[in-house]
C-alpha positions as CSV (number, residue, x, y, z in Angstrom):
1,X,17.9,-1.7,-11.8
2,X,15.0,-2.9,-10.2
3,X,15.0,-3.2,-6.7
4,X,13.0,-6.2,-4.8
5,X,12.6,-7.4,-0.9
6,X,10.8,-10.6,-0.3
7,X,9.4,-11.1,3.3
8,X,6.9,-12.8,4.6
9,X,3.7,-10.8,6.1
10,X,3.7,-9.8,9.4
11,X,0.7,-8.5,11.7
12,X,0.7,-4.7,11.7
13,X,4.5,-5.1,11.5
14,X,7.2,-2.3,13.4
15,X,8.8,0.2,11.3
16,X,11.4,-1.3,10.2
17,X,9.3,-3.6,8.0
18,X,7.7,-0.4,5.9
19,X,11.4,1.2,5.4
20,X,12.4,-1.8,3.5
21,X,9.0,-1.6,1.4
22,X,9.9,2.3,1.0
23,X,13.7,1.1,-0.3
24,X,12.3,-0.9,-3.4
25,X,10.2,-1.4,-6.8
26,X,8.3,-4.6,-6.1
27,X,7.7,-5.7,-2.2
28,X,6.8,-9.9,-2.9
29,X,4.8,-11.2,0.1
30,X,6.5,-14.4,0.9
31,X,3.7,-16.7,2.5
32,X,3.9,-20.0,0.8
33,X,6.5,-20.8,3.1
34,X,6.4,-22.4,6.6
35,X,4.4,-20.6,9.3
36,X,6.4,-20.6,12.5
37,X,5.2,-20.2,16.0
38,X,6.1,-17.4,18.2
39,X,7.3,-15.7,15.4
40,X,5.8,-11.9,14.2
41,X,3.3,-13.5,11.5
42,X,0.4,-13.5,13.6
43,X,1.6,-10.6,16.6
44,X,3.4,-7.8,17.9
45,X,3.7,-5.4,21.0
46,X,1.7,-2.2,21.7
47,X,2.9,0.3,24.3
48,X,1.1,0.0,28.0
49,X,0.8,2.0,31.2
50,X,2.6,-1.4,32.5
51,X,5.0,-2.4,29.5
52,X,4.7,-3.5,26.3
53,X,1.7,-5.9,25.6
54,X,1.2,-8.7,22.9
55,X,-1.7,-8.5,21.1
56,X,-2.4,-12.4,19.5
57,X,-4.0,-13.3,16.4
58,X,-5.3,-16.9,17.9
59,X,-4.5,-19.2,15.0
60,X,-3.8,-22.7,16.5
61,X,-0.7,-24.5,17.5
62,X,0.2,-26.2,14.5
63,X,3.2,-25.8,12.6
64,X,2.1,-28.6,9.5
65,X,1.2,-25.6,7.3
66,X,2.0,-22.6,5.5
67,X,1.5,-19.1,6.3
68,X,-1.1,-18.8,3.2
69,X,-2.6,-21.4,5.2
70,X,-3.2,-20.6,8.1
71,X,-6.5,-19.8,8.9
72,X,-8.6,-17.5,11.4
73,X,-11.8,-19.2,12.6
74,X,-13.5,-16.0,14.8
75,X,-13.4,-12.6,14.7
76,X,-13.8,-12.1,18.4
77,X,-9.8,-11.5,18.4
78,X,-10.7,-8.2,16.4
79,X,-13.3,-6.6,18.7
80,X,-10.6,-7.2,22.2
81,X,-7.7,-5.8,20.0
82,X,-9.6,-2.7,19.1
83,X,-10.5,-2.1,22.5
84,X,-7.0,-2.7,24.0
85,X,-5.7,-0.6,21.3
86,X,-8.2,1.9,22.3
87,X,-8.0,1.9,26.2
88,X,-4.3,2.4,25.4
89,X,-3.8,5.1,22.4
90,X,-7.1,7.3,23.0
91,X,-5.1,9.9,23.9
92,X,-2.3,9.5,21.2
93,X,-2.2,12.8,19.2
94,X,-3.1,11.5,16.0
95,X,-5.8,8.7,17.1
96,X,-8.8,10.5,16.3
97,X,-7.5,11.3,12.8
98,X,-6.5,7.6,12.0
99,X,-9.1,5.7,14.0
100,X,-11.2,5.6,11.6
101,X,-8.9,3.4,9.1
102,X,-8.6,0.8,11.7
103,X,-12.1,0.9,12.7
104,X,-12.6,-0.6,9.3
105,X,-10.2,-3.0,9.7
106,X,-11.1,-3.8,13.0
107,X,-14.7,-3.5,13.4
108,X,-16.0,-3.9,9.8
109,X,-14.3,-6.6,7.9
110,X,-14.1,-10.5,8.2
111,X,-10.9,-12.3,7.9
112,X,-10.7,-16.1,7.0
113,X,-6.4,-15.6,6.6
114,X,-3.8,-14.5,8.5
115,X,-2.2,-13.6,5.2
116,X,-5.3,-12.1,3.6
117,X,-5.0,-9.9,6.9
118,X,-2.0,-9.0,7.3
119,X,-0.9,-8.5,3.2
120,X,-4.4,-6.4,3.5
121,X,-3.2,-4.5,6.8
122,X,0.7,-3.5,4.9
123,X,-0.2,-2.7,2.0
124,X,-2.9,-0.1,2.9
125,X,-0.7,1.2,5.9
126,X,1.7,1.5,2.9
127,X,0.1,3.3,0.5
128,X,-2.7,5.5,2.8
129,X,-0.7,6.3,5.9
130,X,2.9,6.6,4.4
131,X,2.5,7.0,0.9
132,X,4.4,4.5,0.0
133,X,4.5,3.9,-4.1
134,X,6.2,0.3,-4.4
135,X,4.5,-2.6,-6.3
136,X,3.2,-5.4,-4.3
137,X,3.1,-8.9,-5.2
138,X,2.6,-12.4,-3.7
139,X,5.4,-15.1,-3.7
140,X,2.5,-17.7,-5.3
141,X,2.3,-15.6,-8.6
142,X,5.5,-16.5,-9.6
143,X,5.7,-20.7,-8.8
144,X,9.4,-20.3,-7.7
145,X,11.1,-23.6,-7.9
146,X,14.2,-25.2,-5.6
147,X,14.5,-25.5,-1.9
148,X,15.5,-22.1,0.8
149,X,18.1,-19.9,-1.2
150,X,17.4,-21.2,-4.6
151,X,13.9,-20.9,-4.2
152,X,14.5,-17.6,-3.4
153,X,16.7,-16.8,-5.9
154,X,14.2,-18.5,-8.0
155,X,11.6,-15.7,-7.1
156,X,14.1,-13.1,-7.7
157,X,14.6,-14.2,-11.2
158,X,11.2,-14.5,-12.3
159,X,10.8,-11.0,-10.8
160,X,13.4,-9.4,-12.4
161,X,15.4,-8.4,-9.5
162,X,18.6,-6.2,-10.1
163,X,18.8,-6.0,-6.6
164,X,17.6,-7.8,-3.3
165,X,17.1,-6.0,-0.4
166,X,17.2,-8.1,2.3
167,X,17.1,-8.0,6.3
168,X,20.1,-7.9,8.5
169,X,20.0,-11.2,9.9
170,X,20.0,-13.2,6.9
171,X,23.5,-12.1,6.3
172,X,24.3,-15.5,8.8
173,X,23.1,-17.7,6.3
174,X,23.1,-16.2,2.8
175,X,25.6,-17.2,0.4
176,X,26.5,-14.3,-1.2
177,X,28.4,-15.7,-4.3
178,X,25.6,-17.2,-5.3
179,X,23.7,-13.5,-5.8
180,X,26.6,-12.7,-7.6
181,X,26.3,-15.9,-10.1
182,X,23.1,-14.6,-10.7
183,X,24.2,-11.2,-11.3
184,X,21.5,-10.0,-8.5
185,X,23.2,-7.6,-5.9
186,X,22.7,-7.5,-2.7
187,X,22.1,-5.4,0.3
188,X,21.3,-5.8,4.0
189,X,19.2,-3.0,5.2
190,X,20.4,-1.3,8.0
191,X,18.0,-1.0,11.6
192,X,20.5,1.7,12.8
193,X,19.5,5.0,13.9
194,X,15.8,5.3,13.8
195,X,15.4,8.5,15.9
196,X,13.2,8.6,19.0
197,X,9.7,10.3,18.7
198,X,7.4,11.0,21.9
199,X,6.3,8.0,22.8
200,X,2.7,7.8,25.7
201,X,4.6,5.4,28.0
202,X,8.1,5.7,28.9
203,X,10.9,4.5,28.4
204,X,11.2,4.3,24.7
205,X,11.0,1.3,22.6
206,X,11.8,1.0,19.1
207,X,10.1,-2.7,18.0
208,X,6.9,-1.9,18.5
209,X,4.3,-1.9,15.9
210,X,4.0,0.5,13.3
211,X,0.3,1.8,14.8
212,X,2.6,3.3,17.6
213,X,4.0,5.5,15.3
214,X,1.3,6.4,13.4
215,X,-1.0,7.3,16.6
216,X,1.5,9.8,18.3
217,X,3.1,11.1,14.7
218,X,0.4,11.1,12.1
219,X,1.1,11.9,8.8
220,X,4.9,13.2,9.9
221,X,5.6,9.2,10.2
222,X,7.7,8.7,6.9
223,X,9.8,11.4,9.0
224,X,10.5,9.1,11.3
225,X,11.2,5.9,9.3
226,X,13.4,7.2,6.4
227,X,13.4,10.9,6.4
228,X,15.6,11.6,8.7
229,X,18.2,10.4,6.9
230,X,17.9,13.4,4.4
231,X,18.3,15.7,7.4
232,X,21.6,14.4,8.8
233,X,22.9,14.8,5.0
């Protein structure tokens, strides 16, 4: 059975996001839908000294688009989040082994998309950092047809979905029979449990990017995002 999530792409998303990608065959990058402000496509936190701190992708106000629309215009955004990511993480234990993969990232590259950037960002985060083996795809490969659900179902069809695994809070507006008509099943992944890991700034957060992780775990971060489910077995 061949098991597919469909989300859209997030910037340098929590934890949360990569266990679903770890849970399936094909992970389908759902950006030809609307872009939505204040949302996670274009930001997330970072742990400070004084809190937890946005870092913004500047990408304009206006909501008339979709996310595979969206553009970036400078790369000046890049150089102040590697140096607040810096200031703050330097003395992570594991940021001298990964700096140099963001560096690249960072430093090195142009972007023109959010999605180019962040579809860029998950999938090598994926497959370098957490070894991740699922198939990734984009949403536009597959020219799903119909409107919210049955567009997604759409997707899921052309995909070859046995199963969808989606996130908890669509369970408030998914119509389940309608998975069933398909003969798709369905799952909500569960959020519950994640354990705690030494964190630079106390007190712990959870929803924090995934770079949190990686700069104070290293390459023990799978541990800490589905492992440890194998070791309360």
């Amino acid at each position: 059975m061949k098991k597919v999530a469909v989300i859209q792409s997030n910037y340098m998303p929590w934890k949360g996001y990569f266990d679903i990608i770890h849970d399936v065959d094909l992970f389908i990058f759902y950006d030809d839908v609307q872009y939505t402000k204040n949302d996670w496509r274009n930001r997330n936190r970072i742990k400070t000294p004084s809190g937890l701190k946005w870092l913004s992708i500047p990408v304009g106000p206006s909501l008339d688009r979709l996310i595979c629309e969206v553009e970036i215009k400078s790369d000046l955004w890049a150089k102040k989040h590697w140096k607040t990511i810096t200031q703050n993480y330097a003395k992570a234990p594991f940021f001298n082994e990964i700096r140099r993969f963001f560096e690249e990232i960072y430093l090195e590259k142009s972007w023109r998309s959010l999605s180019e950037l962040n579809q860029h960002l998950i999938r090598m985060i994926s497959r370098e950092l957490l070894g991740i083996r699922a198939e990734f795809r984009d949403s536009r490969e597959f020219e799903a047809c119909g409107e919210k659900q049955e567009r997604l179902l759409c997707l899921l069809k052309k995909a070859g979905a046995g199963l969808y695994v989606s996130g908890p809070s669509a369970r408030s507006y998914i119509d389940e029979k309608r998975f069933g008509e398909e003969k798709i099943a369905l799952v909500y992944k569960d959020y519950t449990g994640y354990p705690e890991y030494s964190q630079l700034y106390p007190p712990f957060e959870h929803a924090v990017s995934i770079m949190d992780l990686l700069f104070m775990a290293g390459r023990d971060a799978p541990r800490h995002i589905w492992g440890w489910r194998k070791e309360i077995k």
